[in-house]
N, C-alpha and C positions, 0 to 999 in steps of 0.2 A: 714640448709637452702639451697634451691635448687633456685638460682633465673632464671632457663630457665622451671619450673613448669610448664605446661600445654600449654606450645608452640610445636606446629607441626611440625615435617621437613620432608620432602620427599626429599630422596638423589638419585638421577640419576649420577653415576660415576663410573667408573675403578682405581682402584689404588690409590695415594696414598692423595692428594689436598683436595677434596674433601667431601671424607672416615675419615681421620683424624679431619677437622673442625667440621663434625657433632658428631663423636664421642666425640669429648671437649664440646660441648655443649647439646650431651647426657648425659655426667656425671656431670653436672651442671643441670639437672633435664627436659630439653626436651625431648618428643618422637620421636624419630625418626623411619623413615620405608626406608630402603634402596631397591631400587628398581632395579634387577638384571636382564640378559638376561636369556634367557628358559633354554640355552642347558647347559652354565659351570659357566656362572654368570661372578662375579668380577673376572678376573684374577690373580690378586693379591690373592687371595685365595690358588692359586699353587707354590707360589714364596718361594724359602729358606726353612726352617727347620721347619716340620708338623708330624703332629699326627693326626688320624681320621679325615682326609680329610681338614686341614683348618693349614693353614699357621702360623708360629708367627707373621710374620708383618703385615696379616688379620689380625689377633687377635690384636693385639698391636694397629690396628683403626678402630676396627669395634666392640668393647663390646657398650653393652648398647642399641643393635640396632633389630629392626625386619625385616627379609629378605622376600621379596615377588617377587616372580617370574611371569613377563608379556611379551608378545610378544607385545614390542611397536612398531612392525610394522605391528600388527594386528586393525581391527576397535575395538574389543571389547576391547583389553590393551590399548589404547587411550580412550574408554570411561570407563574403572577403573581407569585411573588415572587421567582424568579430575572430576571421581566424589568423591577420595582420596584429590585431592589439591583443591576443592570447603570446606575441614573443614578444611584445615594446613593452617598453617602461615608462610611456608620461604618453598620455592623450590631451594634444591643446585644442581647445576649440573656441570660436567668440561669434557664433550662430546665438541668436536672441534664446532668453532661456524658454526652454521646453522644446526644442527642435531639436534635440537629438533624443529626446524620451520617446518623443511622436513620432522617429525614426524609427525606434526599437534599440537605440543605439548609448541611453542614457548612464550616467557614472555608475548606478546603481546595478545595472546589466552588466556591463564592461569588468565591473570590478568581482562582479562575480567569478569570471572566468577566470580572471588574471588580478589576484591578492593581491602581487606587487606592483598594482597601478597603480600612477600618480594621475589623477584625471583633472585638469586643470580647466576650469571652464570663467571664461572673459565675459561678461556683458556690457552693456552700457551705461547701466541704471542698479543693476543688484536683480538679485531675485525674486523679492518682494516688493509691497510697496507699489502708489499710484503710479511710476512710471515707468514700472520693470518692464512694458511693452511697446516702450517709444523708440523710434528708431536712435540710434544716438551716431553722430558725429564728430570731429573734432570741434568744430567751431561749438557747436551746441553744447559739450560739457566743458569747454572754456566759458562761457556765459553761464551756467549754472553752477561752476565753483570759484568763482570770481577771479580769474584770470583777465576779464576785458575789464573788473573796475582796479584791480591793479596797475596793470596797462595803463589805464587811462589816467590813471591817478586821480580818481575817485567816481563815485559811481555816477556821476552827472556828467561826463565825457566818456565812454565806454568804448574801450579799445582793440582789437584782437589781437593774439602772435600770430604773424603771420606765417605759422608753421604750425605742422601738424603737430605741436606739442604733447596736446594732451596723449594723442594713440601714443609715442613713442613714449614719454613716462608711464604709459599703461605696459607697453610692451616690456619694461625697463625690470618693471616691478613681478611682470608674470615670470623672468628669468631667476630674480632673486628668489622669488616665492616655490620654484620646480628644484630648484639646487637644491634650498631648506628641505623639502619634501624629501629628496632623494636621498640628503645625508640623514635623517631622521628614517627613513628606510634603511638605511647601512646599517644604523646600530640597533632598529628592532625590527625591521625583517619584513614589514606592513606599509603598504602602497596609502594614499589616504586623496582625499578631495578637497579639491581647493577652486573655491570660490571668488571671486577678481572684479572688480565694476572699474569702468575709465572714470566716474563720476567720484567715486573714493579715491582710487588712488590718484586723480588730477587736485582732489583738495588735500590731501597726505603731501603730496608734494610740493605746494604752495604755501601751506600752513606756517612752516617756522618764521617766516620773515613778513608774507603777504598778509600776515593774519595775527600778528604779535599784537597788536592794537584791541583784539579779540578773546586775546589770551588772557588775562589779568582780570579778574572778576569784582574783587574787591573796590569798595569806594572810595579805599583810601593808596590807591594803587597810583603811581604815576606816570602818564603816556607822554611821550613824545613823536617827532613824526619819523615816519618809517624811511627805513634805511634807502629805500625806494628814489627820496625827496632830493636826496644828494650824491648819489652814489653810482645817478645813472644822465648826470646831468651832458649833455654835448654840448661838445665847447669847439666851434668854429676858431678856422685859422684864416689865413691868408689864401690858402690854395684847399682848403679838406675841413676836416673835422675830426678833431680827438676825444678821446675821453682821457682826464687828468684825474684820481683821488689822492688828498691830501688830510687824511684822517690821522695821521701822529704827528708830535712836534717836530719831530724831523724833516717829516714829507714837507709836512711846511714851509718850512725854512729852505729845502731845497727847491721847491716850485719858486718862492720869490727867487731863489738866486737865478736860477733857471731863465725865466721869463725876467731879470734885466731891473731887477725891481727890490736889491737890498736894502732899499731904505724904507721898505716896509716892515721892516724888521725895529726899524730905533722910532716909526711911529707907537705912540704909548697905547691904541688899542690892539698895538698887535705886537708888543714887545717882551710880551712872555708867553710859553706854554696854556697859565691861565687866559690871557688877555685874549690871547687870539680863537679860545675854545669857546669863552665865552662872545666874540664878534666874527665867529666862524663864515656866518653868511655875509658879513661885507668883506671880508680875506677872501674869498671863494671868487665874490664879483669882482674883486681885483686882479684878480688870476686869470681868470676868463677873460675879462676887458684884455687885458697888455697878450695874450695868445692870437687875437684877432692882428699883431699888425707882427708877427711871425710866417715865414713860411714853416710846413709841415715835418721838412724833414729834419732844418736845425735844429726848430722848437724840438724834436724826440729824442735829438743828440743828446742836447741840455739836460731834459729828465732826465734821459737816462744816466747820464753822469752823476746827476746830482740824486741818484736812486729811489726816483719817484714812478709811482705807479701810473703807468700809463701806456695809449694805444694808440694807431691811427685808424681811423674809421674804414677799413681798407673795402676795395669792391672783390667781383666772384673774384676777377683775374688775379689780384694782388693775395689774397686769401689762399690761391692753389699755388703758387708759386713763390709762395713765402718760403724764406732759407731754413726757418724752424723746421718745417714740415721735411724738409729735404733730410735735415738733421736725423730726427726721427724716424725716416724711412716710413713715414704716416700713410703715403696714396703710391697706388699700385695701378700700373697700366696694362691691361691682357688685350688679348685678343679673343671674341666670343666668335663661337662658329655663325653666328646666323647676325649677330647685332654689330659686329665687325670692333673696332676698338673701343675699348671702355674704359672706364678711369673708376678706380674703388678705394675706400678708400680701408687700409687694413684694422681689424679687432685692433683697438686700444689696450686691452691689458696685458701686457708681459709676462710670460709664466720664464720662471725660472733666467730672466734677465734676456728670453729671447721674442723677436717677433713675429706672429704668427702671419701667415698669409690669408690669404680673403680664403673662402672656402670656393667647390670648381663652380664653374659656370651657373648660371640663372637655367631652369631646364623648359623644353618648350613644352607647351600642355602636351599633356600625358604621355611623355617624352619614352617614362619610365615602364608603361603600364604591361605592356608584354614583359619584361624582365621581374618585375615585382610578382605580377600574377604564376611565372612560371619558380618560380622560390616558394611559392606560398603551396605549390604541388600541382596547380593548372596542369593540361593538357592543351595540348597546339590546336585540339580542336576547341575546346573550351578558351577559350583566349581569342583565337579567331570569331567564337559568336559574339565575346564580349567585344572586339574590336567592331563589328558589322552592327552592333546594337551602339559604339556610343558615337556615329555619324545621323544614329535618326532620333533619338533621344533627346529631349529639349532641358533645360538645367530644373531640375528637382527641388529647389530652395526657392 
């Protein structure tokens, strides 16, 4: 089951926001046509580790998609993509705001034509406001929605994920935010505009936990420290590192037994449910200490028997070849025409108890553009001048 079947997108983007939303709801059964500039295209296309001209983290958000190559600062690439977004249903874009107005190509235009657009537009900052003009990056709106003093675990040690977090919960949310639009089109028949910043939706999704300390306004409110403080503690072994939480009376009493240590149990600070909740952090340092003179994989035996939560801090290799994943049928290995074998890894959610495959191949710039233009009613001649114009043409954005 494919439930984005026979929905349109036209993706106008660079990098990473974007790029990744349409690709999740490529591989959920939408078409997508990614719309590039003449001279190099997506940039991200040159980023990190390639084969035959195309990136892995291209490729890792861009399968499933058709590249067409236009000079949107040409009359004619404004009138192929006003006569492209007159049959699709969702324009994503994440161009700083007012570049696609200054195109000719704004939500306001677009929807004129076609009512039932969803026109989805990404920035980095919002529309308004001192910084609606700043460039924005991942690390940058990790720093301005308190992600590195999370991280760091307080704002005087400042930390980064070292992942492009923030873009991918941007991109997470512009999925969810195009469905809502689309099913709210089903029942009254009207396209609508939506709005998107990385900088909201990176604080929207740090809020509950990173920011509960923030939440409570009242002075008569009472804080404790964030779930953060114990719940991401690494706990060295003999041979690795795991991570162990022991947050119910159970867990607890199983980690002592676990770790070789019941007689932590008939000590009187830790011999009840209350005793040990309230001496949590020296139970905790006890647990820790007696893991150090463990190797890694009896110590996981033991939790795991004893049905305690926990992990081994595993590296890339261990991670792609964990048996879970096997289980799951998670990573898929093809073969791409130009990048030779590739490892992906397939859509997470299940429709109807089956699982979907990655969508096809990653496409090479402007892979698509004679096909697309000849659909749209081109002529061979007409196609041919667009081809001869987009080798001299330098990128428009």
């Amino acid at each position: 089951m494919q439930p984005l079947a026979d929905i349109k997108i036209v993706e106008f983007s660079t990098m990473i926001t974007a790029s990744f939303a349409a690709m999740m709801m490529a591989e959920q059964g939408a078409q997508v046509i990614k719309v590039e500039p003449i001279a190099s295209g997506d940039p991200m296309r040159y980023l990190g580790s390639s084969k035959g001209g195309i990136s892995a983290i291209f490729a890792n958000c861009n399968r499933g998609k058709r590249s067409l190559q236009l000079d949107l600062k040409s009359t004619e690439g404004v009138a192929t993509v006003k006569k492209l977004v007159a049959q699709s249903d969702v324009v994503l874009c994440n161009y700083r705001p007012g570049v696609m107005d200054k195109l000719g190509l704004g939500s306001e235009v677009l929807r004129r034509l076609n009512p039932r657009l969803i026109y989805a537009a990404i920035s980095g900052f919002g529309i308004l406001g001192p910084d609606r003009e700043r460039p924005a990056y991942d690390p940058v709106i990790q720093a301005q929605t308190g992600f590195t003093a999370v991280q760091g675990a307080g704002p005087q040690n400042p930390e980064f994920v070292s992942n492009l977090v923030c873009d991918k919960i941007t991109a997470y949310t512009a999925c969810q935010a195009v469905t809502a639009a689309l099913y709210a089109r089903q029942r009254h028949g009207e396209g609508q505009h939506i709005d998107l910043s990385m900088m909201d939706a990176g604080l929207y999704f740090l809020f509950p936990d990173g920011f509960m300390h923030q939440t409570l306004l009242d002075e008569d409110a009472e804080h404790s420290a964030p779930l953060s403080d114990f719940a991401y503690d690494l706990t060295p072994t003999k041979d690795g590192a795991i991570t162990i939480n022991i947050a119910t009376s159970a867990q607890q009493v199983g980690a002592a037994h676990a770790t070789e240590q019941p007689n932590l149990l008939a000590d009187e600070r830790f011999s009840s449910p209350e005793n040990r909740q309230r001496n949590i952090g020296e139970f905790r340092a006890l647990i820790k200490q007696a893991c150090r003179h463990f190797l890694t994989a009896p110590l996981m035996l033991a939790l795991n028997k004893n049905d305690v939560p926990a992990a081994k801090c595993m590296d890339y290799a261990e991670v792609i070849n964990h048996p879970q994943y096997a289980a799951n049928q998670t990573i898929d290995i093809s073969d791409h025409p130009t990048m030779g074998q590739i490892r992906r890894i397939k859509p997470p959610a299940q429709f109807q108890g089956k699982r979907s495959t990655p969508a096809s191949h990653t496409p090479a710039l402007g892979q698509h553009t004679h096909e697309i233009l000849t659909e749209l009613g081109y002529t061979t001649q007409e196609i041919d001048q667009h081809l001869k114009q987009a080798t001299t043409k330098g990128d428009p954005l």
